[in-house]
PDB file of N, CA, C and O in Angstrom, chain B, residues numbered from 101:
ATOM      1  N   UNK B 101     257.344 173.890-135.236  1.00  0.00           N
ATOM      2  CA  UNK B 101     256.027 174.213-135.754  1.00  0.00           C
ATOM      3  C   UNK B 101     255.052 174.312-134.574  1.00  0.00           C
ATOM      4  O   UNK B 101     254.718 173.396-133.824  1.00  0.00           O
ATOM      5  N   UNK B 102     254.797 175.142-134.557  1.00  0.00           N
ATOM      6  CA  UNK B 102     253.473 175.672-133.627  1.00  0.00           C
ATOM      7  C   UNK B 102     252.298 175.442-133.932  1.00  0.00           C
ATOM      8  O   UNK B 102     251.896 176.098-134.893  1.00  0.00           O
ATOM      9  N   UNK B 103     251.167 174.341-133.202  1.00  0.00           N
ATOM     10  CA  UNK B 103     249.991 174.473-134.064  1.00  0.00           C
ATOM     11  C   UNK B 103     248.850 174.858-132.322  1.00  0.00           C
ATOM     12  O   UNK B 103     249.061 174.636-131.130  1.00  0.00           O
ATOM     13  N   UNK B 104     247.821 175.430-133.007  1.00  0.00           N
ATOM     14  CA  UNK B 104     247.156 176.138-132.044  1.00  0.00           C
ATOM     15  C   UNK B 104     245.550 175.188-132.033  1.00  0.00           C
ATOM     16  O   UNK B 104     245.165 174.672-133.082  1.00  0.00           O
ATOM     17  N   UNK B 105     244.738 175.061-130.749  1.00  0.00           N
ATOM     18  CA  UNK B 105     244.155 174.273-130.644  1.00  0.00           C
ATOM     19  C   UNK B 105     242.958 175.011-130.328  1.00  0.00           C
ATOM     20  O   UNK B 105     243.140 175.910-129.507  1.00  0.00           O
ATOM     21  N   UNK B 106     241.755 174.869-130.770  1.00  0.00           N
ATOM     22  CA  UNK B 106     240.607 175.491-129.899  1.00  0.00           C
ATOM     23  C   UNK B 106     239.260 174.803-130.082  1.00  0.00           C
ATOM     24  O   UNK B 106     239.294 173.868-130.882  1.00  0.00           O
ATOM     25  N   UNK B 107     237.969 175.083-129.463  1.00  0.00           N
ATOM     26  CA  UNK B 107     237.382 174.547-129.728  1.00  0.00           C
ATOM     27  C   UNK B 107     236.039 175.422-130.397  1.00  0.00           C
ATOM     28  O   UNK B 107     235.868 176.623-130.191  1.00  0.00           O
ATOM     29  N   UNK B 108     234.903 174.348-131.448  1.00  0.00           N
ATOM     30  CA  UNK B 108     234.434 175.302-132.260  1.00  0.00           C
ATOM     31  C   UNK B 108     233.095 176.325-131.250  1.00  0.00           C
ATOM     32  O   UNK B 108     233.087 176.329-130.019  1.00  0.00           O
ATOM     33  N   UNK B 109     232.284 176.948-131.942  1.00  0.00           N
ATOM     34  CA  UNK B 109     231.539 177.526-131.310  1.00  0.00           C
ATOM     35  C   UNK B 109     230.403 176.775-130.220  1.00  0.00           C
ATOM     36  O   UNK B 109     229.985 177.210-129.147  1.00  0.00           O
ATOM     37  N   UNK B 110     230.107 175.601-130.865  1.00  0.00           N
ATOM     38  CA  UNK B 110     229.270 174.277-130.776  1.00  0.00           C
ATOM     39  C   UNK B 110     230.018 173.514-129.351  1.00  0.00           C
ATOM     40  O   UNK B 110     229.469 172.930-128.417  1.00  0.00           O
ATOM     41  N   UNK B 111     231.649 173.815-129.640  1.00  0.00           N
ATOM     42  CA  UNK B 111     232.345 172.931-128.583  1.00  0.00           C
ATOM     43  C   UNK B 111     231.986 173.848-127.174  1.00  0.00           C
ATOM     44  O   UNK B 111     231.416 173.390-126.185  1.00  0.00           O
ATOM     45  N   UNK B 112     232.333 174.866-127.292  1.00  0.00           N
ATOM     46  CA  UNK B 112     232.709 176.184-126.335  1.00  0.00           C
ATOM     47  C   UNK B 112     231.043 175.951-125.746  1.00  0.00           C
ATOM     48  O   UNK B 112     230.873 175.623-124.572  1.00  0.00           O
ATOM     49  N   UNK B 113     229.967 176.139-126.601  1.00  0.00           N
ATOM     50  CA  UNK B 113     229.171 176.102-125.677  1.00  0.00           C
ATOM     51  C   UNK B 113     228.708 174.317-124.805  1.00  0.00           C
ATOM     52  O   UNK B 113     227.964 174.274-123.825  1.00  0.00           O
ATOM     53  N   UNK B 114     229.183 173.361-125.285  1.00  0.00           N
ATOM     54  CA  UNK B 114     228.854 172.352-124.939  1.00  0.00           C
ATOM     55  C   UNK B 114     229.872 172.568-123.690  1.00  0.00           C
ATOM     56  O   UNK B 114     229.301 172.816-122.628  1.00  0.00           O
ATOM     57  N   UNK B 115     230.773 172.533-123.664  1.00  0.00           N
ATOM     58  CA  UNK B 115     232.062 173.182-122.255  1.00  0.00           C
ATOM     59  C   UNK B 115     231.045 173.846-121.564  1.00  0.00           C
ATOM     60  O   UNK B 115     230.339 173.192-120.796  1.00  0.00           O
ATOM     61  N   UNK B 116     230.877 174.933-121.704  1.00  0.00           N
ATOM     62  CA  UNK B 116     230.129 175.710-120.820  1.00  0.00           C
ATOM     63  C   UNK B 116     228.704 174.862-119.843  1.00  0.00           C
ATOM     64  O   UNK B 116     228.462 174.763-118.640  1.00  0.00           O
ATOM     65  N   UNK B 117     228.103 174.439-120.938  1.00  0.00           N
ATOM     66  CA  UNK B 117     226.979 173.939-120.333  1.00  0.00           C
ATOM     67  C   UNK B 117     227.442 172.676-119.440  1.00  0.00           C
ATOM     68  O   UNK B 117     226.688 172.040-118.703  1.00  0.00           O
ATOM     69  N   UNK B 118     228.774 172.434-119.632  1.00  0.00           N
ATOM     70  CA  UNK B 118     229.219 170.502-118.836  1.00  0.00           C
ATOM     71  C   UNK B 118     229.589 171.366-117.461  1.00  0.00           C
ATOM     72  O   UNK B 118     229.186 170.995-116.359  1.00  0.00           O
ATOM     73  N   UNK B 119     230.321 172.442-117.627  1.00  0.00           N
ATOM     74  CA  UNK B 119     230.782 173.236-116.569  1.00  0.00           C
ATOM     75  C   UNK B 119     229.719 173.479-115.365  1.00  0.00           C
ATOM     76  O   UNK B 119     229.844 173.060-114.214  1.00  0.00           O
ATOM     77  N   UNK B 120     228.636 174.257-115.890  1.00  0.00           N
ATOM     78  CA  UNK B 120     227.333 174.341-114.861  1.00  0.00           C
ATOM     79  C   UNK B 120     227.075 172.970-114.358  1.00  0.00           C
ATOM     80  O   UNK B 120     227.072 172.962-113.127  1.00  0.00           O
ATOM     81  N   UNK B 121     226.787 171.434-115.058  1.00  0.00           N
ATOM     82  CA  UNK B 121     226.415 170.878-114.636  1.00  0.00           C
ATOM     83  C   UNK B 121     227.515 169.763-113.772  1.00  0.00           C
ATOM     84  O   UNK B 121     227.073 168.807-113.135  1.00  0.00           O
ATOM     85  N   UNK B 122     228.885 170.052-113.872  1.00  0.00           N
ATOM     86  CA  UNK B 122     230.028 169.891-112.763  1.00  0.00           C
ATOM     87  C   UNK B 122     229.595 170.421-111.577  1.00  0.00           C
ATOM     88  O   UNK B 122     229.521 169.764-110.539  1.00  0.00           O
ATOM     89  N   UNK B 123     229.265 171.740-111.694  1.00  0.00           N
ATOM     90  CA  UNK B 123     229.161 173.103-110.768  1.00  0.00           C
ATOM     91  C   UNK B 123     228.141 172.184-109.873  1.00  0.00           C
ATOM     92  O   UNK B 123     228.515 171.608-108.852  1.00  0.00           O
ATOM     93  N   UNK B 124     226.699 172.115-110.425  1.00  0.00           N
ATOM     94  CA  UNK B 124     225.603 172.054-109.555  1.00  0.00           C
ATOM     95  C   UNK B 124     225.904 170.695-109.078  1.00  0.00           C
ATOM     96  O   UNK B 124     225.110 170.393-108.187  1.00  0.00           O
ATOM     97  N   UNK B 125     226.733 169.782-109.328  1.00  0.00           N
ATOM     98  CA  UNK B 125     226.569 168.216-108.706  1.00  0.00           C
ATOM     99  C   UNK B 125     227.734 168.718-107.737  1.00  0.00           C
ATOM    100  O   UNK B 125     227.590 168.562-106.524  1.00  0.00           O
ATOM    101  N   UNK B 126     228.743 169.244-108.183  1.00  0.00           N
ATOM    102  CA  UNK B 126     229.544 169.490-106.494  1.00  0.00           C
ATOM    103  C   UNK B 126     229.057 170.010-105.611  1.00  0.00           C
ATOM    104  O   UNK B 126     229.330 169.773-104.434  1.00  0.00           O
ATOM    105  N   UNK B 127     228.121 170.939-106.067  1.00  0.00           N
ATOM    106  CA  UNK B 127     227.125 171.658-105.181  1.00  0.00           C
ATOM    107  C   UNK B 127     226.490 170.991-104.295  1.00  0.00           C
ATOM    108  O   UNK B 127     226.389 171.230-103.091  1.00  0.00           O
ATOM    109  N   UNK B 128     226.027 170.079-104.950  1.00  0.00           N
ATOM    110  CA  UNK B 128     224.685 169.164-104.391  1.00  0.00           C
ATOM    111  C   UNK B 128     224.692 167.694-103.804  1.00  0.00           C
ATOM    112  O   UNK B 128     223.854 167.045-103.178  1.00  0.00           O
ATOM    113  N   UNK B 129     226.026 167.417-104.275  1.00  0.00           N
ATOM    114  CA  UNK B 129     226.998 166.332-103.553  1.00  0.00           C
ATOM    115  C   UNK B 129     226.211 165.568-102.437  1.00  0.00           C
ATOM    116  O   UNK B 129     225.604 164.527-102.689  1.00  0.00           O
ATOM    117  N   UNK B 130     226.241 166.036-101.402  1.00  0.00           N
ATOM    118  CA  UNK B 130     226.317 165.854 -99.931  1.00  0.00           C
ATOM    119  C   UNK B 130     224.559 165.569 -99.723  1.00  0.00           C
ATOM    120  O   UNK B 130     224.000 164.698 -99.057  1.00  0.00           O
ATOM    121  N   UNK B 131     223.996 166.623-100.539  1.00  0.00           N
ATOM    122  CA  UNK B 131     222.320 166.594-100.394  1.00  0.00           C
ATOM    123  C   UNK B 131     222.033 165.211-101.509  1.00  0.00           C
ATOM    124  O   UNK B 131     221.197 164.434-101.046  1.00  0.00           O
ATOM    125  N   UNK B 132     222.345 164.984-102.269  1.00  0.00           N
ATOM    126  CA  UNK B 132     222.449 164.017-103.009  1.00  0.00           C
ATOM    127  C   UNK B 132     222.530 162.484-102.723  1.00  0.00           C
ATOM    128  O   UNK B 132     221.753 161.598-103.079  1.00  0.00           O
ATOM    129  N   UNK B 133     223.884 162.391-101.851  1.00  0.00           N
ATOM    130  CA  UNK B 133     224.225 161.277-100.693  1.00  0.00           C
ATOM    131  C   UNK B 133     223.648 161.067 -99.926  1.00  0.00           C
ATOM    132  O   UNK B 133     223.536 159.863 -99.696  1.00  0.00           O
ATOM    133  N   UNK B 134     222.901 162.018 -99.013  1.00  0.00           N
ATOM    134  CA  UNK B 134     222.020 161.703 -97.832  1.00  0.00           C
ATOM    135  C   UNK B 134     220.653 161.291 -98.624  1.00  0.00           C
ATOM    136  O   UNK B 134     219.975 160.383 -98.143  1.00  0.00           O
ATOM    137  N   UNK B 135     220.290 161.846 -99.660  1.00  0.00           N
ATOM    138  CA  UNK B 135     218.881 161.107 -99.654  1.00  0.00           C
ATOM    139  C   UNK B 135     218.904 160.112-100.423  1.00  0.00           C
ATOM    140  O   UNK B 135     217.833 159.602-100.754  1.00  0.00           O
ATOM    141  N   UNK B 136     220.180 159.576-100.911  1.00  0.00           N
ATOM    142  CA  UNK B 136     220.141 157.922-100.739  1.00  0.00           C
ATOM    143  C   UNK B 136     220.520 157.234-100.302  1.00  0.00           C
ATOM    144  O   UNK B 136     220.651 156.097-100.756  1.00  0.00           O
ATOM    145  N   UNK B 137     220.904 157.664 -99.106  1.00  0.00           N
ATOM    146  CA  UNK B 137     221.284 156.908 -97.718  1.00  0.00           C
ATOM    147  C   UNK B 137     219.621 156.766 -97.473  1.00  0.00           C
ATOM    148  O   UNK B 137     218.999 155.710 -97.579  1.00  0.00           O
ATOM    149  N   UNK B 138     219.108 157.942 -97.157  1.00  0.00           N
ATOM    150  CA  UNK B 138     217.610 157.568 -96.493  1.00  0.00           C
ATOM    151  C   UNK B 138     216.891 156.665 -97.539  1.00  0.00           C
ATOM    152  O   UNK B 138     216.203 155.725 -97.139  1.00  0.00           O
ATOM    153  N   UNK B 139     216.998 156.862 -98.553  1.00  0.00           N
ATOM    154  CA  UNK B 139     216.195 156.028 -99.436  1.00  0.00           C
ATOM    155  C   UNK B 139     216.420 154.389 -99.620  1.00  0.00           C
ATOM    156  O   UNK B 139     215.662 153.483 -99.964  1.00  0.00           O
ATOM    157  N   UNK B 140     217.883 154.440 -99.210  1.00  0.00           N
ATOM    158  CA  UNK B 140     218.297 152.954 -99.118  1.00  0.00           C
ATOM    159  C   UNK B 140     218.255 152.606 -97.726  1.00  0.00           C
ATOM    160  O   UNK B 140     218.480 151.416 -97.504  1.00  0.00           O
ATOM    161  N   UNK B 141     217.965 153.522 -96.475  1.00  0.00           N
ATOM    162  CA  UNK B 141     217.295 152.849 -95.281  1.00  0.00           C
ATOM    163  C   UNK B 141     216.178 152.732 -95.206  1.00  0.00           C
ATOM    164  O   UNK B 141     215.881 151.773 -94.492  1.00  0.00           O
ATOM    165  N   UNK B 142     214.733 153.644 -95.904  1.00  0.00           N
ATOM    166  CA  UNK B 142     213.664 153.061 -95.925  1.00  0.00           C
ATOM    167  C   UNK B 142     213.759 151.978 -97.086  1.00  0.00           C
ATOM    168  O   UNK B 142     212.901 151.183 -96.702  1.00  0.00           O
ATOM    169  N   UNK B 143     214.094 151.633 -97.864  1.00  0.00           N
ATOM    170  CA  UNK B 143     213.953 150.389 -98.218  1.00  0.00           C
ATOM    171  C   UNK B 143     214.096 149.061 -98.119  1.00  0.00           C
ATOM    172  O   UNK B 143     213.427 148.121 -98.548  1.00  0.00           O
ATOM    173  N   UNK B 144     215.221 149.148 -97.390  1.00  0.00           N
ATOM    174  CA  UNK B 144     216.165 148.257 -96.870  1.00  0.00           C
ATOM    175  C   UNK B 144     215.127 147.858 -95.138  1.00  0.00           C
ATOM    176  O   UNK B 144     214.989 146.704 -94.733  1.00  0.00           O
ATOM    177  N   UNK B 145     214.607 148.970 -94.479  1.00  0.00           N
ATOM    178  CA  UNK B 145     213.529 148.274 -93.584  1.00  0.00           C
ATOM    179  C   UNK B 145     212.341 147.917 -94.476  1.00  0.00           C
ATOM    180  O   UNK B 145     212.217 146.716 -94.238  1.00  0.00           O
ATOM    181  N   UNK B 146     211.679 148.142 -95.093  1.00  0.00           N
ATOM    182  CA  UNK B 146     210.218 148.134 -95.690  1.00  0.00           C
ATOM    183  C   UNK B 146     210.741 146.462 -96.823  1.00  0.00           C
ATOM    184  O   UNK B 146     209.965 145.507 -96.820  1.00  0.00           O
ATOM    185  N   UNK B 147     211.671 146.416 -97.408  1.00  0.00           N
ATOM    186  CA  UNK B 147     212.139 144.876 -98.110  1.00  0.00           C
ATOM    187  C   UNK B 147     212.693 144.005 -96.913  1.00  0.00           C
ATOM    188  O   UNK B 147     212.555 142.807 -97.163  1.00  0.00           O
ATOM    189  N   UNK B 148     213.203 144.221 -95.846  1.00  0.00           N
ATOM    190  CA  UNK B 148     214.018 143.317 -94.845  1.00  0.00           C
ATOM    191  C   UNK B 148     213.118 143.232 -93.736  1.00  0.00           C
ATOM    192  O   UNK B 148     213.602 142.327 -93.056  1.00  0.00           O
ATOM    193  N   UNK B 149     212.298 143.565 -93.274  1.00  0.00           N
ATOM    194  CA  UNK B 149     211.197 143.059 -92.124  1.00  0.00           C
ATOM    195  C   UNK B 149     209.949 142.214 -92.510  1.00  0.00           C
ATOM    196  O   UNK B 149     209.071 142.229 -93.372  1.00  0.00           O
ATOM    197  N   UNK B 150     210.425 141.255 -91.122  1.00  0.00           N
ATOM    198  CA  UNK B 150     209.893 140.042 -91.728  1.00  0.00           C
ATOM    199  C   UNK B 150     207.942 140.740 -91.440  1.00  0.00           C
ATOM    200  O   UNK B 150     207.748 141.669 -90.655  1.00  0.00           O
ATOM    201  N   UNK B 151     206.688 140.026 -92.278  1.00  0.00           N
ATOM    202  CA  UNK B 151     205.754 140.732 -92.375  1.00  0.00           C
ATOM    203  C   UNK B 151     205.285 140.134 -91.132  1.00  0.00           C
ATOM    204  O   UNK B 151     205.643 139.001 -90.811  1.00  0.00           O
ATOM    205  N   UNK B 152     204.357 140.968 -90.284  1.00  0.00           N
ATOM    206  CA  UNK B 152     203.332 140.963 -89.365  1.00  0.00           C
ATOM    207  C   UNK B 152     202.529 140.046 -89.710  1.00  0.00           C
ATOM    208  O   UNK B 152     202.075 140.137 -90.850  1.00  0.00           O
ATOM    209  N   UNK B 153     201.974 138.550 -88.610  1.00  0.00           N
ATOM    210  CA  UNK B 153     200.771 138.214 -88.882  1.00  0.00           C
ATOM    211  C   UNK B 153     201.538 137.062 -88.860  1.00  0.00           C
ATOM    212  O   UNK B 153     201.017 135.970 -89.083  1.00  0.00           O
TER     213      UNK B 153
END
């Protein structure tokens, strides 16, 4: 018995739209990582230095 699988119109476009947003985070990966590297080095000086005075 052969049974055939698909998904409904509702599914197909929810796929589609997960697809773009796979797309743009592999995309953006790397730009993503670096600015929370920087964001966790300015914080990490601005919370970890001891205060002036």
């Amino acid at each position: 018995m052969l049974v055939h699988y698909g998904l409904t119109d509702l599914g197909g476009e929810i796929a589609e739209e997960t697809r773009v947003l796979c797309t743009w985070t592999h995309n953006r990966a790397a730009q993503v990582h670096a600015a929370r590297a920087a964001y966790d080095q300015r914080t990490a000086t601005s919370e970890g230095a001891p205060s002036a005075g």
